[in-house]
C-alpha positions in Angstrom: 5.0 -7.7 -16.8 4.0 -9.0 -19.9 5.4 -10.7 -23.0 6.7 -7.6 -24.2 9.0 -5.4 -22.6 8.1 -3.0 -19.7 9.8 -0.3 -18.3 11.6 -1.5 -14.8 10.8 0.5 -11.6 13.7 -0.5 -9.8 17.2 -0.9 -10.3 17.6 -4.3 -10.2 13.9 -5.5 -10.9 12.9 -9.2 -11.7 11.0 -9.8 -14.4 8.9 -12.6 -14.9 6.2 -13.5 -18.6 3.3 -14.7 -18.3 4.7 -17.6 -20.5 7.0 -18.2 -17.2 3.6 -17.9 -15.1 1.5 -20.3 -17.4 4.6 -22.9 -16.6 4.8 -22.1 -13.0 1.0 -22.3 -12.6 1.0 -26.0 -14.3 3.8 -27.9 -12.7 2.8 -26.9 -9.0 -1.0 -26.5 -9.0 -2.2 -28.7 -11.7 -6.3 -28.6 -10.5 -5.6 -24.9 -12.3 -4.4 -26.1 -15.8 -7.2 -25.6 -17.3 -7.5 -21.6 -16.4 -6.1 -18.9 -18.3 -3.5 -16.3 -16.9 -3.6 -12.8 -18.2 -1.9 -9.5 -16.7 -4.8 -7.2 -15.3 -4.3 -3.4 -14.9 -1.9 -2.7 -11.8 0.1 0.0 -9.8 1.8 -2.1 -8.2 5.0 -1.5 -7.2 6.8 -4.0 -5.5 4.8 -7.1 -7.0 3.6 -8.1 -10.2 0.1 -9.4 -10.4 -1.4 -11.9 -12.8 -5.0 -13.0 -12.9 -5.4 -17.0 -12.4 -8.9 -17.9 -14.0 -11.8 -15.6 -12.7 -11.2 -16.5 -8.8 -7.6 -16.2 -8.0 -4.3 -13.8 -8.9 -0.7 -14.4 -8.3 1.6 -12.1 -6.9 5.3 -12.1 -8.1 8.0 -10.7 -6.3 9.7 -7.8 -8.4 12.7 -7.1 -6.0 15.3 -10.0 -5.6 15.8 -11.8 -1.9 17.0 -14.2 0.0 14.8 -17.0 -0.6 14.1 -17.9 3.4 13.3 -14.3 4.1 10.8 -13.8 1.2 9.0 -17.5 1.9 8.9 -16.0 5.6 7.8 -12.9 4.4 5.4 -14.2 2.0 4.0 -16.3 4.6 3.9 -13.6 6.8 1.9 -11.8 5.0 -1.0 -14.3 4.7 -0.4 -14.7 8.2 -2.1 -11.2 7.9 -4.5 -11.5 5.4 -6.1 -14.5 7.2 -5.7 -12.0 10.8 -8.0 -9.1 8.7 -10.4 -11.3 6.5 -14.2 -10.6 7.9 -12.9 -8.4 10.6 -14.2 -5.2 8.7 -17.2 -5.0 6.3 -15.4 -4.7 3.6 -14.1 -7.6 1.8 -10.3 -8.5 1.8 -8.2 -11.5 -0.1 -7.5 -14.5 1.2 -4.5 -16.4 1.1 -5.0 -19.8 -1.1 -1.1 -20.5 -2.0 2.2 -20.3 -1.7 4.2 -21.3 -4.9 8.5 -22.3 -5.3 10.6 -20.8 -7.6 10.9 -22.5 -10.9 10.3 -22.0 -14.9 13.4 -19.5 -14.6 11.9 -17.5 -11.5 13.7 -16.8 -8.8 11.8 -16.7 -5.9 9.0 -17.9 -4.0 5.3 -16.0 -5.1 2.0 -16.1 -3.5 -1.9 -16.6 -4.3 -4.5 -15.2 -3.1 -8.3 -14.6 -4.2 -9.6 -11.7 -6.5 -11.8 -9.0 -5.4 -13.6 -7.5 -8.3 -13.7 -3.8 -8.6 -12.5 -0.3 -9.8 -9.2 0.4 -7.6 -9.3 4.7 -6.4 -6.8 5.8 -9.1 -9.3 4.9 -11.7 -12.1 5.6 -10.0 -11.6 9.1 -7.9 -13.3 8.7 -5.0 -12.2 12.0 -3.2 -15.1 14.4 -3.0 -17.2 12.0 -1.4 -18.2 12.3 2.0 -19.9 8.5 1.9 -16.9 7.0 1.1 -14.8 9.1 3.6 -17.4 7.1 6.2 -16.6 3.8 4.7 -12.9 4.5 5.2 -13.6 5.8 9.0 -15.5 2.5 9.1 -12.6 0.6 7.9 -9.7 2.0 10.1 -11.8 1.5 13.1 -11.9 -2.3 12.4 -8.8 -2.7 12.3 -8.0 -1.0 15.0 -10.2 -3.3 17.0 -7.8 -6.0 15.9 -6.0 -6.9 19.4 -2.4 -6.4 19.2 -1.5 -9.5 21.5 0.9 -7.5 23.2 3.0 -7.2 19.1 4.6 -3.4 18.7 5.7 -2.2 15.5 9.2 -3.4 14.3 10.9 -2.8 12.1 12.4 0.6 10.1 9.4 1.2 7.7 6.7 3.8 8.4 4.6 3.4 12.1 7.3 4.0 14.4 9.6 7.3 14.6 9.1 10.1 12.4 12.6 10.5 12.9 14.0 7.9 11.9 13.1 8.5 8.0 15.8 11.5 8.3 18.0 9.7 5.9 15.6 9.0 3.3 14.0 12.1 3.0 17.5 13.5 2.5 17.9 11.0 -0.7 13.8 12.4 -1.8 15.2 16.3 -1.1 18.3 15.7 -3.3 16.0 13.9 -5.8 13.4 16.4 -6.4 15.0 19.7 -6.9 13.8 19.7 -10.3 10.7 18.4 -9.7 9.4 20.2 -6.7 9.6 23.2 -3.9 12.5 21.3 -2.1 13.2 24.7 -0.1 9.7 25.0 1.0 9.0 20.8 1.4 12.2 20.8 3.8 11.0 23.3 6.4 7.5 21.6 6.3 9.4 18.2 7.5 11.8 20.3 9.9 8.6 20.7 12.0 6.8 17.5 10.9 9.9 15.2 12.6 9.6 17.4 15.9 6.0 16.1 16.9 5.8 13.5 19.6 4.5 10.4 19.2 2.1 11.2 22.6 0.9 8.7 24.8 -1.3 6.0 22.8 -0.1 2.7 22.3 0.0 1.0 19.0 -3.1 -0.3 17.2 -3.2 -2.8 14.6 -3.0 -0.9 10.8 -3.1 -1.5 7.7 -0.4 0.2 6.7 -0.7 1.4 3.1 -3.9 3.0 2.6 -3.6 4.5 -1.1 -5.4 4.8 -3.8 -4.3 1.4 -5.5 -5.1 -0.7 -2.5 -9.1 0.4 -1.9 -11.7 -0.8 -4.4 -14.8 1.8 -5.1 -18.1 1.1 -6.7 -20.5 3.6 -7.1 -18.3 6.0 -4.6 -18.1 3.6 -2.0 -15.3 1.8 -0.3 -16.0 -2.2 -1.7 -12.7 -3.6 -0.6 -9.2 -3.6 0.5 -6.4 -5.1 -1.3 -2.5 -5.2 -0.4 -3.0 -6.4 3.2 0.0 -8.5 4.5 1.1 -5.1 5.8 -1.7 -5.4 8.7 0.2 -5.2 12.2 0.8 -2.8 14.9 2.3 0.6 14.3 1.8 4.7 15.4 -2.5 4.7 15.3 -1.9 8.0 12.9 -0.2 5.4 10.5 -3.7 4.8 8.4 -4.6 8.0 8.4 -2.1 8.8 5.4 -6.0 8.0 3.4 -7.4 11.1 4.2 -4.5 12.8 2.4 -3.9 10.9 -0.4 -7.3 10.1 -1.0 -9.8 12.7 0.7 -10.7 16.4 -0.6 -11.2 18.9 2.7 -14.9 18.2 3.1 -14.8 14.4 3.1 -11.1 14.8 5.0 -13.1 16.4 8.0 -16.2 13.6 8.2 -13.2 11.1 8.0 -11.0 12.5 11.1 -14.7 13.3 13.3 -15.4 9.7 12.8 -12.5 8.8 14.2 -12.1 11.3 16.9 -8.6 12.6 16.1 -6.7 14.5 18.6 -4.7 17.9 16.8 -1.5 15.7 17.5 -2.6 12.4 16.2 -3.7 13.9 13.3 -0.6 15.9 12.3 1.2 12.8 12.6 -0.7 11.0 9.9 -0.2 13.9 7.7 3.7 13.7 8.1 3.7 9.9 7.5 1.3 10.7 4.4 4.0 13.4 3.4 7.0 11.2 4.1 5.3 8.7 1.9 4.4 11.0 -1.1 8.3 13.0 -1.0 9.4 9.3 -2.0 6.8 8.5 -4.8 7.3 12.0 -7.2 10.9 11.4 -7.6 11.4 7.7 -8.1 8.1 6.5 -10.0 8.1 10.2 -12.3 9.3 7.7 -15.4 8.6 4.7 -14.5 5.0 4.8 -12.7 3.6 8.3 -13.8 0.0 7.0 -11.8 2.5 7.0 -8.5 4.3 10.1 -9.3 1.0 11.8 -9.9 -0.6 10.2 -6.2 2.2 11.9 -4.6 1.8 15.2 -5.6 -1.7 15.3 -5.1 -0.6 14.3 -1.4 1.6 16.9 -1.3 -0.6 19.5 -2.9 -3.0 18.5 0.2 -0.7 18.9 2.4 1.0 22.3 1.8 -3.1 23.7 1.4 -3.5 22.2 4.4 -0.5 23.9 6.2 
């Protein structure tokens, strides 16, 4: 995302410099003229982030859209954000802006405040048993969210195991170089077949990986990347134990939250329907991804 070039994730990426930024930042929120904008170290994948002074960053849509649908969905999202701030322990940005496309960007972009810390790629909190409480700790509050009678929507991950058929298709066909295909496919044959059982859904998060939880000192400090929250399958967030959790912490997380056998089979096959997607299409330009979703998958299959 900076000055210089940078290797695309997707197809049809938009690209934005922080020259563009420093332009956007002064003709629509001049109070923040006088603070500098600099790139900070990301995984992000479907936004680029820029720090705004010491308090703020700015989120920039990478994928092109229809400019009602992403304002909606930008303001969707802080919807959220403002729905999970001091609902949990653990801190959580707020929403401060919404900003118009301009300076030769295309679409709208959003601002919300920092949260200092050391996101869980850089700082590997798997093998501890502490944070695996934190995490517990976390779910649990949002699950006490109340759902005001909202079910998930949508065609993302929360509702139908099933319904990702198609795609996993496209992340078989993608991986036969890169993988056990043969053995991956006959792990999701029986990982579509569970029911979703009786339980209704609960407010999630929705994207519990490593780049969206903040450690320090091997404890959960924060949550990042939450426009997601709303209501979906409650095995949705437990995708954290397995991309996140060694077998130890991975029990101490699941007894905290009283998981059924069937509940928690579920949130290892959205975890694996997740990962199946990140190997293939980050392995060039996101190695950090493509490494996440092996180490999920490794999980998995010593799991099975």
């Amino acid at each position: 995302m900076s000055d210089a070039a940078r290797v695309g994730m997707h197809p049809d990426e938009v690209t934005v410099s922080l020259a563009t930024v420093r332009e956007l930042v002064d003709e629509q929120f001049p109070e923040w003229r006088g603070l500098p904008v600099w790139e900070p170290s990301s995984q992000g994948t479907v936004n680029a982030i820029v720090r705004i002074g010491e308090q703020f960053a700015a989120r920039f849509p990478l994928l092109p859209e229809d400019l009602a649908v992403k304002r909606r969905e930008l303001e969707t999202e802080a919807e959220a954000a403002r729905e999970l701030l001091g609902r949990t322990p653990f801190r959580t940005p707020e929403p401060i802006a919404l900003g118009e496309p301009g300076a030769g960007f295309p679409m709208p972009w959003s601002v919300h405040t920092w949260l200092p810390g050391m996101v869980a790629t850089d700082e590997d909190p798997g093998s501890s048993v502490a944070f695996a409480h934190d995490l517990a700790e976390f779910v649990r509050g949002v699950r006490a969210i109340d759902t005001r009678g909202r079910t998930f929507r949508g065609s993302g991950r929360g509702g139908d195991l099933r319904s990702h058929d198609s795609w996993m298709r496209t992340c078989f066909d993608n991986s036969e170089q890169l993988l056990d295909v043969a053995r991956l496919q006959r792990l999701w044959e029986s990982m579509r077949e569970l029911p979703r059982g009786w339980a209704p859904d609960v407010m999630s998060h929705g994207d519990l990986i490593p780049g969206n939880l903040l450690v320090s000192d091997g404890r959960l400090s924060g949550v990042i990347d939450v426009g997601g929250l709303g209501p979906a399958d409650p095995s949705l967030d437990l995708v954290a134990a397995w991309h996140l959790l060694e077998q130890e912490p991975r029990r101490e997380f699941r007894d905290d939250l009283g998981c059924d056998d069937l509940e928690w089979e579920r949130g290892k096959a959205w975890a694996f329907e997740q990962a199946m997607g990140l190997v293939w299409y980050y392995v060039e330009s996101n190695p950090v991804m493509s490494r996440m979703g092996r180490r999920t998958l490794e999980r998995i299959l010593n799991s099975a």
